[in-house]
C-alpha positions as CSV (number, residue, x, y, z in Angstrom):
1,X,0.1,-4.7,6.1
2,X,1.1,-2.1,3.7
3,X,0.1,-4.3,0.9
4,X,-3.0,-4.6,2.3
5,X,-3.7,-1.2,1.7
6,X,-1.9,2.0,1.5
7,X,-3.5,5.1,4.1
8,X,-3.9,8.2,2.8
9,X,-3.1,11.5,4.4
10,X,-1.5,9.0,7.6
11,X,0.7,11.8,9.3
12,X,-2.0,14.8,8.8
13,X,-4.8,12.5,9.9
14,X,-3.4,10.8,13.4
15,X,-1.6,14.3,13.7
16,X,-4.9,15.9,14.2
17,X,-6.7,13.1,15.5
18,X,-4.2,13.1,18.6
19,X,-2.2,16.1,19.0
20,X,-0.2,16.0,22.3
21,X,-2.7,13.4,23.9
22,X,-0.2,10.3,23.7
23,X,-2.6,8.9,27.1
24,X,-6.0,9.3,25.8
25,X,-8.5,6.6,24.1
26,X,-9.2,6.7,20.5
27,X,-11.3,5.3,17.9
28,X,-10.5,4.1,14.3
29,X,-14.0,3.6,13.0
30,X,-12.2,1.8,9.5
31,X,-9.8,-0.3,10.5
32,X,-9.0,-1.9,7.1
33,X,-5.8,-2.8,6.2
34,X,-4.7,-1.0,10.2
35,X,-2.7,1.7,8.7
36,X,-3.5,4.8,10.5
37,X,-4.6,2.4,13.5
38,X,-1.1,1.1,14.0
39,X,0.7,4.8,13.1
40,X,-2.3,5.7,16.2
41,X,-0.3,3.0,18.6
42,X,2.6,4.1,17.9
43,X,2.0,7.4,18.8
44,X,0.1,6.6,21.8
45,X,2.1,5.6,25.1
46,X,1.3,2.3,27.6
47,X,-2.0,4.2,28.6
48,X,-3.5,4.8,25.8
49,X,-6.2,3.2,24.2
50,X,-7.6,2.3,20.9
51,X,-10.9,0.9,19.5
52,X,-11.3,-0.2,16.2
53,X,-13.9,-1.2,14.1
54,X,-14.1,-3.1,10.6
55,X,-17.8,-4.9,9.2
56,X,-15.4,-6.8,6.2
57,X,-13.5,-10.5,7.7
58,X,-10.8,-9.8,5.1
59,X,-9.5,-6.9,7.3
60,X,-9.9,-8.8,10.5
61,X,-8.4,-11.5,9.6
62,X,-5.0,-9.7,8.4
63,X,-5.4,-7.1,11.7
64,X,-2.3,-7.5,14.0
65,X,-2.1,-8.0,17.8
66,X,-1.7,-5.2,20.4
67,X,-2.3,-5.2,24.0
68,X,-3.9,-1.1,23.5
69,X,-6.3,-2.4,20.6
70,X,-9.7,-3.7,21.4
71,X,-10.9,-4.5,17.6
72,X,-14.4,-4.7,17.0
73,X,-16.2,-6.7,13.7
74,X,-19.5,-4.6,13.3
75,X,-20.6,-1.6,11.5
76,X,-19.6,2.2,12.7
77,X,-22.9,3.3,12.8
78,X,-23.2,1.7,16.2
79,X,-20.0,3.6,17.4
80,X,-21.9,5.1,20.7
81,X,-23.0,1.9,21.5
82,X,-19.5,0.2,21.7
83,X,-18.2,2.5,23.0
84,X,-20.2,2.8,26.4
85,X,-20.3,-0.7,26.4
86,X,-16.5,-0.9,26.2
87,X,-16.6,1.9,29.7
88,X,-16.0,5.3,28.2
89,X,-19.1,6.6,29.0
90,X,-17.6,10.1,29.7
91,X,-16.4,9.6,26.2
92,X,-13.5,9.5,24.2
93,X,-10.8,11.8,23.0
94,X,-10.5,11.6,19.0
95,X,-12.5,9.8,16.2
96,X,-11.0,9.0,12.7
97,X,-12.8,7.5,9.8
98,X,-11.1,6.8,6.6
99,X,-14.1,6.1,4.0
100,X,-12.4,4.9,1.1
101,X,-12.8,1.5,-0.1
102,X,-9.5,-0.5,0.8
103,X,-6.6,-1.3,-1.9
104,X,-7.2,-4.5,-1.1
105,X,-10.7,-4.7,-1.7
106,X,-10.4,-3.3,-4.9
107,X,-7.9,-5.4,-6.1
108,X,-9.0,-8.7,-5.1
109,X,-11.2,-9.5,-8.5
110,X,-13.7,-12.2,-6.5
111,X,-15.3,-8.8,-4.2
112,X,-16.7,-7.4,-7.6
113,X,-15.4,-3.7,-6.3
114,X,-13.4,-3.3,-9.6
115,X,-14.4,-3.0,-13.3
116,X,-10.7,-4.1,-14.4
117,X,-11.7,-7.7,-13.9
118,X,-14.3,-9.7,-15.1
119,X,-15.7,-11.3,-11.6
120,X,-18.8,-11.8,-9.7
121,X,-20.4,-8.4,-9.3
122,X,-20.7,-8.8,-5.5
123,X,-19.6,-5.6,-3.9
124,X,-20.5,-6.5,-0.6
125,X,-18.1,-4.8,2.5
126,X,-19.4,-7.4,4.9
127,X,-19.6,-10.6,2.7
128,X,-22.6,-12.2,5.2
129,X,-24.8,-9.7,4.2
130,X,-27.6,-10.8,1.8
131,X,-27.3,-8.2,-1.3
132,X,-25.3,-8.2,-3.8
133,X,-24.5,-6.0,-6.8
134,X,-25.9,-8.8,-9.1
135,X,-28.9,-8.5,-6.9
136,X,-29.8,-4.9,-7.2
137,X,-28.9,-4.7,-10.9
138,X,-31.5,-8.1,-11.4
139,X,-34.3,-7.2,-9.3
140,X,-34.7,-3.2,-9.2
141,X,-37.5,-1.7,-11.3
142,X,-35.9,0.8,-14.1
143,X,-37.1,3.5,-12.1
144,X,-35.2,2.7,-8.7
145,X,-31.8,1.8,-10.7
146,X,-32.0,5.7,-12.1
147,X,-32.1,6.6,-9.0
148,X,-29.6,4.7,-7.6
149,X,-27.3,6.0,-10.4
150,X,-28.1,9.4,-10.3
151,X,-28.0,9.9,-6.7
152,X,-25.0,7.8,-5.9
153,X,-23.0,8.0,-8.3
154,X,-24.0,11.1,-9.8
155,X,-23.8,9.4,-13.6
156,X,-24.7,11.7,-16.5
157,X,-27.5,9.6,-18.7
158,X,-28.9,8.2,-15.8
159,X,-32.2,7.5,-17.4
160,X,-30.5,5.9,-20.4
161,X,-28.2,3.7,-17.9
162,X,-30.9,2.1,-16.5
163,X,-32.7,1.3,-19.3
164,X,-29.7,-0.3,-20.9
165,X,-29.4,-2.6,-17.2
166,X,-33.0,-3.8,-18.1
167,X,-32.9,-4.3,-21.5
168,X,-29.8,-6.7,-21.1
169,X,-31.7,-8.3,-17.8
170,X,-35.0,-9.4,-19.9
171,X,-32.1,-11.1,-22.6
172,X,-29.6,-12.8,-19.2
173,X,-29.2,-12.6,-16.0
174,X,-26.3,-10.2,-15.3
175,X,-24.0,-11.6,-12.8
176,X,-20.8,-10.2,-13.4
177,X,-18.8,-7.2,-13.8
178,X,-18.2,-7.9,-17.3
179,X,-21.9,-8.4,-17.7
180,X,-22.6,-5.2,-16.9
181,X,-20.1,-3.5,-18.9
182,X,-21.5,-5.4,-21.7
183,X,-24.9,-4.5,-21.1
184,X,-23.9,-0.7,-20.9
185,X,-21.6,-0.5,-23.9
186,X,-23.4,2.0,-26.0
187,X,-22.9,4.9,-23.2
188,X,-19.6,3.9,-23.1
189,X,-17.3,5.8,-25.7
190,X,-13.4,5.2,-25.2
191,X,-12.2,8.4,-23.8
192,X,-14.9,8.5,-21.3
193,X,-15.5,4.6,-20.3
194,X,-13.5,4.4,-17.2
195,X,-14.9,7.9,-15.3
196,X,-18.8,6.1,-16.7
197,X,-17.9,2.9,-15.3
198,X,-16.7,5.0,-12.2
199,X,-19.6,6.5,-11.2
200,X,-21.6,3.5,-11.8
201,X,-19.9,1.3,-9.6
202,X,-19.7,3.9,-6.4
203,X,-23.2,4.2,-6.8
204,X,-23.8,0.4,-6.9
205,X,-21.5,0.0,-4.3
206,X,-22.8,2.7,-2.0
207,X,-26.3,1.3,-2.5
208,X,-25.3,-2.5,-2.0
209,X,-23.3,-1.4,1.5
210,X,-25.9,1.5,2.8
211,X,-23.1,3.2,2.8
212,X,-24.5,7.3,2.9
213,X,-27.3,5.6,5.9
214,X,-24.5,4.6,8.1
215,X,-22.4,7.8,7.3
216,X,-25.1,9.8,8.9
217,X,-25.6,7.2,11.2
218,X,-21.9,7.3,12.3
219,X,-21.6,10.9,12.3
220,X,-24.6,11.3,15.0
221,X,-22.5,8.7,17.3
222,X,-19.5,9.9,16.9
223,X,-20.4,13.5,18.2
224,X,-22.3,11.7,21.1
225,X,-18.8,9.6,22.3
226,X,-16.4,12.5,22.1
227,X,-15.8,14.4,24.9
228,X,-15.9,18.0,25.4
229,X,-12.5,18.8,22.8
230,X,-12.5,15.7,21.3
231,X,-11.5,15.3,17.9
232,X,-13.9,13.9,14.4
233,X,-11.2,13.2,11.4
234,X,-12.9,12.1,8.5
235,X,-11.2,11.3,4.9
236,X,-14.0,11.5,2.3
237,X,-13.6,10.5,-1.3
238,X,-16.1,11.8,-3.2
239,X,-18.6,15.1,-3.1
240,X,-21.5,13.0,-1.4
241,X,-19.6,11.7,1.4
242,X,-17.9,15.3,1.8
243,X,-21.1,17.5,2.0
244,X,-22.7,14.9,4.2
245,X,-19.3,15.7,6.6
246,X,-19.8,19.4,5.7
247,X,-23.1,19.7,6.3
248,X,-22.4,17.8,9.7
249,X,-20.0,19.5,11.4
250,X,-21.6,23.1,10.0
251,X,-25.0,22.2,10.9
252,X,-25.1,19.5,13.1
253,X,-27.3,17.5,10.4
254,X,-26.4,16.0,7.1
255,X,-29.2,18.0,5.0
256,X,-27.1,21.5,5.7
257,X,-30.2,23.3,7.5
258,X,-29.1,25.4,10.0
259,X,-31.3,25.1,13.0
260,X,-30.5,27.7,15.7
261,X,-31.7,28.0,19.5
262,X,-33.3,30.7,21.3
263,X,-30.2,32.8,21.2
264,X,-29.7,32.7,17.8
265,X,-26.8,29.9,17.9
266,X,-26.5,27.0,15.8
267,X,-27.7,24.2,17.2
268,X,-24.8,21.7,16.2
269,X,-22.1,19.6,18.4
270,X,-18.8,20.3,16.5
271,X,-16.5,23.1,14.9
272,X,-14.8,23.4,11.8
273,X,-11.1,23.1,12.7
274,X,-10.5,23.4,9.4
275,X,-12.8,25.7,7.1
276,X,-11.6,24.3,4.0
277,X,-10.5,20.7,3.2
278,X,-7.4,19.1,2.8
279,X,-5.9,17.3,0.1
280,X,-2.7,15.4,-0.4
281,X,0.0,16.9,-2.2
282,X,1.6,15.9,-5.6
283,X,4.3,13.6,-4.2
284,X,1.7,11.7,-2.2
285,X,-0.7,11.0,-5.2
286,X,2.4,10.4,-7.7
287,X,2.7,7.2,-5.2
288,X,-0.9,6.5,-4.5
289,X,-3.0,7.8,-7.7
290,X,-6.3,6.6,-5.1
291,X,-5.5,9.5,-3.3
292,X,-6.4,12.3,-5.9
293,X,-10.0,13.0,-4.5
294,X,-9.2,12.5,-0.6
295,X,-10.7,15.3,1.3
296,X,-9.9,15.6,5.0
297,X,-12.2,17.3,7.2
298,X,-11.4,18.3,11.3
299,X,-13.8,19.2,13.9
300,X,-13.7,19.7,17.8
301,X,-16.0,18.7,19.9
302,X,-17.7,21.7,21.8
């Protein structure tokens, strides 16, 4: 399992996700490679309860077997509905989701996650879905790929990205990762190629997977299936994912808009548990260089 892929922040995280609670029921919205689900179980005692859900086959497929684990193959965005469905409509006690991309997605070159292979440029989290990386990069107008770039992945030249994507279309079809490094070599100077390529893929990837749509999708149901002093964990990777958690628990909405009631009081579910995110330390990303942009964020259910 620990090849599969390596958790970040695993003692921190379940730490905060259960506290003292070894009898309540839990949810690990990104199962993956089971990490934190199976440090989760061993924390929990007979009575206690875990539901976890993964949309990719790959992590299903290498999950292991516990008599406590109901594991579900679908999307977290429909959380709140699984979770009634599964009996808990007085809700549950904690909710952790770890929104990294697994190790063993990006190391497996046929996904098309990674630059460092030439491979299909796929990118696909649930591999029965219909779109593709090949697909958006072939079929969006120059004008929707800019903004693909620049919102998800936040990639300086933008403008000049996209046009380089087109230009190459109209000469091949660009169908693999090494396609599309080819077709954006001349934004591509040595020293800064890998943090380009970077931001290019996350935003690919975000867009191909829907992935910021089912974040605030997931962070509506979440607060909905905790119980009064449940617990949200989230592990974010970059700052899109983190303001939309920020924003979230602060705010009660992913824009950041604080909307208050009658008395003045923010109209939002959660609280901060902590005000500032937290990061691994040095020893933890010496082993596990993935881990340098982790952000963990804890709220409580009021």
């Amino acid at each position: 399992m620990s090849e599969y892929h390596n958790p970040v922040l695993l003692d921190k995280c379940v730490s905060y996700l259960i506290g003292d609670d070894r009898d309540g029921v839990f949810v690990d919205a990104t199962f993956g490679g089971g990490g934190h689900s199976r440090e989760i179980l061993n924390r929990l005692s007979e009575k206690g309860r875990l539901i976890a859900f993964d949309k990719d086959q790959d992590a299903i497929d290498n999950a292991f077997k516990d008599d406590r684990l109901t594991l579900i193959r679908n999307n977290f965005r429909f959380i709140h509905n699984f979770v009634l469905e599964q009996g808990y409509s007085s809700g549950v006690d904690g909710v952790l989701a770890d929104l990294g991309v697994s190790s063993h997605q990006f190391d497996t070159p046929e996904r098309g996650f990674s630059f460092r292979f030439d491979a299909p440029l796929d990118m696909r989290m649930n591999v029965k879905a219909e779109k593709t990386a090949a697909d958006i990069v072939g079929s969006y107008s120059e004008e929707d790929l800019e903004r693909v770039l620049r919102m998800y992945g936040e990639v300086d030249g933008s403008r000049k990205a996209a046009s380089l994507i087109v230009q190459a279309r109209s000469q091949r079809s660009i169908l693999t990762t090494g396609n599309l490094k080819e077709a954006l070599q001349r934004i591509l100077p040595e020293r800064l190629e890998h943090k380009i390529l970077a931001k290019v893929f996350q935003a690919l990837r975000i867009e191909v997977n829907g992935e910021m749509r089912d974040l605030e999708k997931f962070l509506q149901g979440a607060a909905r299936s905790l119980k009064p002093g449940g617990r949200l964990v989230v592990l974010t990777y970059h700052s899109l994912e983190d303001r939309m958690v920020k924003n979230f628990i602060r705010c009660g909405n992913i824009s950041g808009e604080q909307k208050k009631d009658i008395y003045g009081k923010v109209d939002a579910p959660l609280e901060a548990v902590n005000r500032k995110p937290i990061g691994p330390d040095e020893d933890e990303i010496s082993l596990n260089t993935r881990a340098r942009s982790a952000k963990l964020r804890v709220a409580v259910k009021l």
